[in-house]
C-alpha positions in Angstrom: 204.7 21.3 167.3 208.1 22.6 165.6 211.2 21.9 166.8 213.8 24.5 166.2 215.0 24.0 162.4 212.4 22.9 160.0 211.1 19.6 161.1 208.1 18.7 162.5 206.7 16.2 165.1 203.1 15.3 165.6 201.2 12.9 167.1 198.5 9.7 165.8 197.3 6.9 167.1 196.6 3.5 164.9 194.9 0.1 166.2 196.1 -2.9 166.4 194.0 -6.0 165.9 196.8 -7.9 166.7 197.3 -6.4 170.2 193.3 -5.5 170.1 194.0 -1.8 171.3 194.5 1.4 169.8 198.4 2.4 170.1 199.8 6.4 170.2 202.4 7.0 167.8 205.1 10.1 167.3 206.4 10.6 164.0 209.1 13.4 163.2 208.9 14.5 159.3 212.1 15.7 158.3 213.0 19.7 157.0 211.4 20.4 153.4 209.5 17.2 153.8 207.3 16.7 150.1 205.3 13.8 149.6 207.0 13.9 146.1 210.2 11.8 147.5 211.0 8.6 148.8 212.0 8.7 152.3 214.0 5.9 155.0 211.9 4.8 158.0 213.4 4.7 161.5 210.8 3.0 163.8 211.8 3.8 167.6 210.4 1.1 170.1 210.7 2.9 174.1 209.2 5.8 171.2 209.0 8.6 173.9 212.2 8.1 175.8 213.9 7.9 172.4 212.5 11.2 171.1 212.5 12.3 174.9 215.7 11.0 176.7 217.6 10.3 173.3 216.4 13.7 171.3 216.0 11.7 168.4 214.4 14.1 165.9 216.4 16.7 166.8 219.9 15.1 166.7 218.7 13.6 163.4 217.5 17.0 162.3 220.8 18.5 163.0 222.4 15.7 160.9 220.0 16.2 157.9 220.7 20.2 157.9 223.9 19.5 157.7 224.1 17.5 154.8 225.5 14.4 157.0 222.8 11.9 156.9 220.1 10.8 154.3 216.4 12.6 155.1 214.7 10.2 158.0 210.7 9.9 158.9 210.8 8.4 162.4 207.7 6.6 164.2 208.4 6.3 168.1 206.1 3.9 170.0 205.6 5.0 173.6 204.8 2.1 175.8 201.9 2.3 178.5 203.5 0.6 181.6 206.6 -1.2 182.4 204.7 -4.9 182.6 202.8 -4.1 179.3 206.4 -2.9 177.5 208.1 -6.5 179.2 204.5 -8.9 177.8 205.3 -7.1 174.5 209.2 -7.0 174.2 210.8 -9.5 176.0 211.7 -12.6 173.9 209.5 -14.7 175.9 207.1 -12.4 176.1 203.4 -12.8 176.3 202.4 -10.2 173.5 205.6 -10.7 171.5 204.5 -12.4 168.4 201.7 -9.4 168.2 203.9 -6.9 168.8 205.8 -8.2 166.0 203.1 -8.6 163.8 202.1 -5.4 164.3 205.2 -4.0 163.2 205.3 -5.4 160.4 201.8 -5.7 158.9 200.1 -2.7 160.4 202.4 -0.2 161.0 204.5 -0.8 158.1 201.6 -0.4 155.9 200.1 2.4 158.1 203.7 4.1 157.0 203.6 3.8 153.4 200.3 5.3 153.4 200.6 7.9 155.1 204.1 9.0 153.8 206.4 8.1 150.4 208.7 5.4 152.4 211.3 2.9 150.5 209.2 -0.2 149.8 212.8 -2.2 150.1 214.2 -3.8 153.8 217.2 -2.1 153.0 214.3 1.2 153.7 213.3 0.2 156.7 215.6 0.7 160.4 214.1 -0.8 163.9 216.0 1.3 166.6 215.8 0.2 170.8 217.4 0.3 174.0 217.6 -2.5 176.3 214.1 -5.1 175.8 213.3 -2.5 173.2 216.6 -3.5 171.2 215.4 -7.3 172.0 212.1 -6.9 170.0 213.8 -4.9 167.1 216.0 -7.5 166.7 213.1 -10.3 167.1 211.0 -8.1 164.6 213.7 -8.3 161.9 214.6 -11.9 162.4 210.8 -12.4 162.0 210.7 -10.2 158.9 214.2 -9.9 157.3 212.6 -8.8 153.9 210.6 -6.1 155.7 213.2 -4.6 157.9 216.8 -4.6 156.8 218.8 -2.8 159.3 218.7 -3.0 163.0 220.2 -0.2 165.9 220.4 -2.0 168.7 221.6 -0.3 172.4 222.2 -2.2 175.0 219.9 -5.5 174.3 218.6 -7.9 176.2 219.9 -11.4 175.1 219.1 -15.0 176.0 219.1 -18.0 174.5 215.8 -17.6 172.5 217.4 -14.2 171.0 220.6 -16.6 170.1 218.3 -19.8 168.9 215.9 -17.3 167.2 219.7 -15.7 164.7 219.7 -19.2 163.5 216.2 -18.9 161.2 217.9 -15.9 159.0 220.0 -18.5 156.7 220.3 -16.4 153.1 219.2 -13.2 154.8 221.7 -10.8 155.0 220.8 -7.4 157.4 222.9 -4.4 158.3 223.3 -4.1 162.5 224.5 -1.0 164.8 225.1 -2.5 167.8 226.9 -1.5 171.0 226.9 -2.8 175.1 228.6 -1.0 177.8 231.9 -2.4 179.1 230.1 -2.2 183.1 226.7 -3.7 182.0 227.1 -6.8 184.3 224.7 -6.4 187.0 221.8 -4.6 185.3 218.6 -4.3 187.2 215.7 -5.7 184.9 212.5 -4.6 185.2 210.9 -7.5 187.3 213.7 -6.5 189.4 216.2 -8.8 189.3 220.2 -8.6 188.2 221.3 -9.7 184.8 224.9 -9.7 183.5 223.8 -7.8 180.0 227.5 -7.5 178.3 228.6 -11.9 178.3 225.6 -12.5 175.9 226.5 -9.1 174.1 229.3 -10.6 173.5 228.2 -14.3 172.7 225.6 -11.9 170.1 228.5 -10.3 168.8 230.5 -13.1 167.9 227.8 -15.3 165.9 227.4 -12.1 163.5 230.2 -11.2 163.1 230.4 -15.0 161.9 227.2 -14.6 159.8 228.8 -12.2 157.9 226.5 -9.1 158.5 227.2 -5.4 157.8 227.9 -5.1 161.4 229.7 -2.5 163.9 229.9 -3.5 166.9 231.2 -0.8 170.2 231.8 -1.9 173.9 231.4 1.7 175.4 232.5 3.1 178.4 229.8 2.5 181.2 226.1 1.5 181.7 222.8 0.7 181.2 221.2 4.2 181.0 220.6 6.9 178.6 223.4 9.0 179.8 224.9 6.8 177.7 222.8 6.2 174.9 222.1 9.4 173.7 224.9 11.0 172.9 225.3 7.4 170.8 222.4 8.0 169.0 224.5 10.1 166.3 226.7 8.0 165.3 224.0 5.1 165.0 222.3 7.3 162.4 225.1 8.2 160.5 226.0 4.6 160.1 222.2 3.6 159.1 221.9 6.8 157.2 225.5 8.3 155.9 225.3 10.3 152.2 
């Protein structure tokens, strides 16, 4: 299907041996798309509620026609149920190594087939909300020199997330990261409350130390998408600005 300008989203599927099951995919090629160019990769954990809830495509669509941000091919990566997304994002996760390894050794190379993407980190984004922010982070820790930049909305941080920053020593990655100022009592999906914006801030301040390219944003309110989307532009014109 078309959206309204000249993009185009479709739909594949790709199995992972690491997570032994075949996984949907959405993937939004960009106006004029030609297999004759390079092209940056965003890859969208929570894939449906970003291109869904957050509009993705089209907000990056309306960026590219407007000369405001380079051309983007984004993979989203719809989860199947709330207790497989938290075995597969969470830090501490039961399917969180896979997960990554999927990422990065299947998908990644899925990608480059399929499409003309930058073969450089600096080429490649990781974009989540919430547990799906936690695992983009995880992925590029795990993989600095196959994803170089990092949006991350509203993580989830604990002390393995803080531990895990200490293994990127002479790695250097460019972050988009923002919390809102009433994320203290955030209801998780196992149903309990966690304070989300203290270890924002404990997350802020060791990279801001590490030297990253790093914004960092405290916004006004809360752990939902009324909040996140209408972020979601200015995260792509920092990852992605001519």
């Amino acid at each position: 299907m078309s959206n309204q300008l000249y993009g185009t989203i479709k739909e594949d599927q790709i199995y992972s041996k690491f997570l032994r099951k075949e996984l949907p995919i959405m993937i939004y090629l960009p106006p004029n798309y030609s297999p004759l160019y390079s092209y940056h990769l965003l890859i969208a954990q929570d894939g449906k509620d970003y291109f869904q809830l957050g509009r993705i495509a089209r907000q990056a669509e309306e960026l590219i026609s407007n000369d405001e941000i380079e051309d983007v091919i984004i993979i989203g990566i719809p989860y199947e149920s709330v207790q497989e997304r938290r075995e597969m994002y969470h830090p501490n996760g039961s399917q969180t190594n896979n997960y990554i390894r999927f990422l990065a050794e299947e998908l990644v190379p899925y990608a480059e087939n399929q499409f003309h993407t930058f073969s450089l980190a600096a080429g490649r984004t990781l974009i989540g909300d919430s547990l799906a922010g936690t695992i983009s982070l995880m992925a590029a820790l795990h993989y600095p020199n196959t994803f170089g930049q990092i949006i991350l909305q509203s993580p989830y941080v604990n002390q393995t997330v803080l531990q895990e920053l200490s293994s990127l020593k002479g790695h250097h990655l460019k972050i988009y990261h923002v919390i809102g100022k009433e994320e203290t009592n955030v209801e998780t999906t196992n149903g309990k409350q966690k304070d989300f914006l203290t270890p924002n801030r404990e997350l802020n301040k060791i990279l801001v130390n590490m030297g990253m390219t790093y914004h960092y944003h405290e916004f006004e309110g809360d752990h939902k998408w009324t909040f996140w989307q209408p972020d979601i532009k200015s995260a792509l014109k920092y990852m992605f600005n001519k």
